[in-house]
C-alpha positions in Angstrom: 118.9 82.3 101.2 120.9 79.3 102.0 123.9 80.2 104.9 127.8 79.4 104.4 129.8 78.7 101.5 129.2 75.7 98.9 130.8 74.4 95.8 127.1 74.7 94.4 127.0 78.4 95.3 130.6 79.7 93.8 130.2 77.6 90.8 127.1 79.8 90.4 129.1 82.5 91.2 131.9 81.7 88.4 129.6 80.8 86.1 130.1 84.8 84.9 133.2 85.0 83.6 133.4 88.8 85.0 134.1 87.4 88.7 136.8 86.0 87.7 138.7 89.6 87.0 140.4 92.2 88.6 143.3 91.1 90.5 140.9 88.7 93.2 143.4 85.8 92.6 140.1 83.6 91.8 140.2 80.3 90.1 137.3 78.4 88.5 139.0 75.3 87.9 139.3 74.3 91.5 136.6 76.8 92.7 139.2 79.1 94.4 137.8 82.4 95.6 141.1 83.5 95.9 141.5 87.0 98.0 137.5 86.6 98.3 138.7 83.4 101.2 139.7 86.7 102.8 137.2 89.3 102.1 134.6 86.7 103.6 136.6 85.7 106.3 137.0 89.1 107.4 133.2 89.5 107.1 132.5 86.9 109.6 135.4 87.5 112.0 134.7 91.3 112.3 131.0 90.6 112.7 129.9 94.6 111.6 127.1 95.6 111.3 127.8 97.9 108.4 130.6 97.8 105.8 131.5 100.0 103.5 133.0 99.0 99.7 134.0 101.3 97.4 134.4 100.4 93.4 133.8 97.2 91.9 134.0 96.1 88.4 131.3 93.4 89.2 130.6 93.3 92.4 133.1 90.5 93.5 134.1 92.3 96.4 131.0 93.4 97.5 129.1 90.2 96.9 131.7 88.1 99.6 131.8 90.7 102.2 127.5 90.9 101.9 127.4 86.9 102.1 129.5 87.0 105.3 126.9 89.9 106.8 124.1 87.9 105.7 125.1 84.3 107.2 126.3 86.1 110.3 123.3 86.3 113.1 124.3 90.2 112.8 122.6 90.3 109.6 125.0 93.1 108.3 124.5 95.1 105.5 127.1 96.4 102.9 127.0 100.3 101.5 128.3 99.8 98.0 129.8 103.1 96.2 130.2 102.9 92.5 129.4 105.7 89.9 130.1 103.4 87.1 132.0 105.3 85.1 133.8 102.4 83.2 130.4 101.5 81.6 126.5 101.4 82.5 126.5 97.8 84.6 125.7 100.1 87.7 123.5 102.3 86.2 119.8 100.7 86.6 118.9 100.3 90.2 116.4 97.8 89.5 118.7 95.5 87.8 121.6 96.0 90.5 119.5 94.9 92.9 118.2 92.3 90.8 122.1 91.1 90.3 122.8 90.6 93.5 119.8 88.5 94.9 120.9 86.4 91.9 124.0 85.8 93.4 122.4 85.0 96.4 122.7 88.1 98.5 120.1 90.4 99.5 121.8 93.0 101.8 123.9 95.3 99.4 122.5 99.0 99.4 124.3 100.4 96.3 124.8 104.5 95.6 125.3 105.3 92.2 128.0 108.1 92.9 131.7 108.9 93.7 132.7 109.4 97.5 132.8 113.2 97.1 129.2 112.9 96.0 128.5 110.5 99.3 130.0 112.3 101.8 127.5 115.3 101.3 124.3 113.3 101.5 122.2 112.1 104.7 123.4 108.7 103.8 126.6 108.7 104.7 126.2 111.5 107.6 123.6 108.7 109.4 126.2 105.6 108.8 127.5 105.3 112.2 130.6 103.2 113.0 131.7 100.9 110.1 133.4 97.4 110.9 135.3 96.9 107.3 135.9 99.6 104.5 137.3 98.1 101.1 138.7 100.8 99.1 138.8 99.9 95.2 137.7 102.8 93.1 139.7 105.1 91.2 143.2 103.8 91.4 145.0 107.1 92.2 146.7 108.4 95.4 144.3 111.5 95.5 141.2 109.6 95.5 142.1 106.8 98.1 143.3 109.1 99.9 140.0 111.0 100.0 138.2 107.6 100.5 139.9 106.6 103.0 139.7 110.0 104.6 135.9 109.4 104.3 135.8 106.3 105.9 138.4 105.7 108.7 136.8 108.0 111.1 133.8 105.6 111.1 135.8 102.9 111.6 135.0 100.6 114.3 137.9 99.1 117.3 139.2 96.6 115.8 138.1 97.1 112.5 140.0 97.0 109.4 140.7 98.8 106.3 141.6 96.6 103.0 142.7 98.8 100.2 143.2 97.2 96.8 145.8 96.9 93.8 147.9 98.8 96.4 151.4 97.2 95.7 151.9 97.8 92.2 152.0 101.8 90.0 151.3 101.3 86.3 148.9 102.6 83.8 145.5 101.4 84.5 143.6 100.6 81.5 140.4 100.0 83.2 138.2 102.8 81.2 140.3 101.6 77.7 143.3 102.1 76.6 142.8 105.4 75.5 141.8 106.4 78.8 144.2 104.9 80.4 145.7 106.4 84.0 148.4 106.1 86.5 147.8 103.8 89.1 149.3 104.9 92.0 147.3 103.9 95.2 150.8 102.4 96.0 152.0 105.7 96.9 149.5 106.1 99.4 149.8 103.5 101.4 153.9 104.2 101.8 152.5 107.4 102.8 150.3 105.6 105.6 153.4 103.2 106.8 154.7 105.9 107.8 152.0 106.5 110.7 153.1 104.8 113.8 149.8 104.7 114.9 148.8 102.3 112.0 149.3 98.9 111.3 149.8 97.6 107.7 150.0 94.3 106.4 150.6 93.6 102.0 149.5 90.5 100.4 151.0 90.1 97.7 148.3 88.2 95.8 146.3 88.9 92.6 147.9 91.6 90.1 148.3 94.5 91.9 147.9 93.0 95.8 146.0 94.3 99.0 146.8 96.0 102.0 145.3 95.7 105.2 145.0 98.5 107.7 144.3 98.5 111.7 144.4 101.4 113.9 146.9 101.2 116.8 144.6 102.9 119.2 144.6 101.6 123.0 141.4 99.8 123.0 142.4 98.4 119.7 145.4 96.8 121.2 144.1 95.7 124.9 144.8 92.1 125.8 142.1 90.4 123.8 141.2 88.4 126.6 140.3 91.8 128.6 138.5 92.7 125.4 136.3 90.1 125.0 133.1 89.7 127.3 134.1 87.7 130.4 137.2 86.3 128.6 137.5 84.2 126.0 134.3 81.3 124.8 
């Protein structure tokens, strides 16, 4: 699979009018990826070997963080969590895998199942430390909370948390309108500004905007010369 970013490859990629949703700030007119600069950027800053994304409509999110993994020399893989309860798209293994190699990225290992579900399996007990967790499931307070709860104990130093549509409370018609919920993620992370020990940063792009998260932990905040191996390249 071809390394780095090309006009050829996001064309491809916006050829589905799907990737083009859910708050990304994406643009197929001039090939802007929008928040997905970002998602990939992080991928091959953080260099992890594992990442963690949870909820996707149709695998935007997923698919840049996995094509920064894969053109890093880490070769990282990403753990995608989605029950697909909006509608079957994640339902067939086969063809979820299938999807992503089509998009040109063969390192996505997707479980078919809510975080409650994940946490009680082998899977998730033998993940180990986690560079990047995106949080984009259920839109709620209670369940990012409970994802991020999940997560951020595996997270790496120097790793980051990006939790999405996080600026914004409204319904969320996502499941139809006659299903429609309160989104209210928002109200978690005020919650989480409130710990000194974290860092948060909003971006206010997209519909609803992201948050990004860093623990304030002492390694995490050593002189990154000190940090790095024999000071900086």
């Amino acid at each position: 699979m071809t390394r780095g970013m090309s006009q050829e490859w996001i064309a491809g990629l916006f050829a589905d009018p799907e990737l083009l949703r859910m708050g990304h700030h994406q643009r197929a007119e001039d090939q802007n990826l929008g928040l997905g600069w970002l998602y990939y950027a992080f991928g091959r800053i953080v260099r992890p070997r594992l990442a963690v994304v949870v909820g996707s409509w149709r695998g935007f999110a997923p698919i840049m963080f996995a094509k920064a993994l894969q053109d890093n020399l880490e070769q990282g893989e990403v753990v995608f969590i989605d029950p697909s309860l909006a509608d079957d798209f994640w339902k067939d293994a086969g063809r979820v895998k299938d999807y992503f190699r089509q998009h040109g990225v063969g390192n996505v290992r997707h479980f078919p199942m809510t975080t409650q579900q994940f946490v009680t399996t082998a899977d998730y007990r033998a993940l180990g430390k986690l560079g990047l967790v995106f949080i984009d499931g259920l839109h709620t307070e209670a369940q990012a909370s409970f994802d991020y709860a999940a997560f951020s104990p595996l997270l790496e130093t120097r790793g980051f948390v990006m939790l999405h549509d996080s600026m914004i409370v409204r319904p969320d018609k996502v499941y139809g309108s006659e299903k429609a919920y309160g989104m209210s993620v928002k109200l978690f992370v005020d919650r989480l500004k409130q710990d000194p020990s974290l860092q948060l940063l909003d971006l206010p792009f997209g519909h609803t905007g992201v948050t990004l998260l860093r623990k304030l932990d002492e390694e995490a905040t050593r002189d990154p010369y000190d940090w790095l191996d024999g000071g900086p390249r």
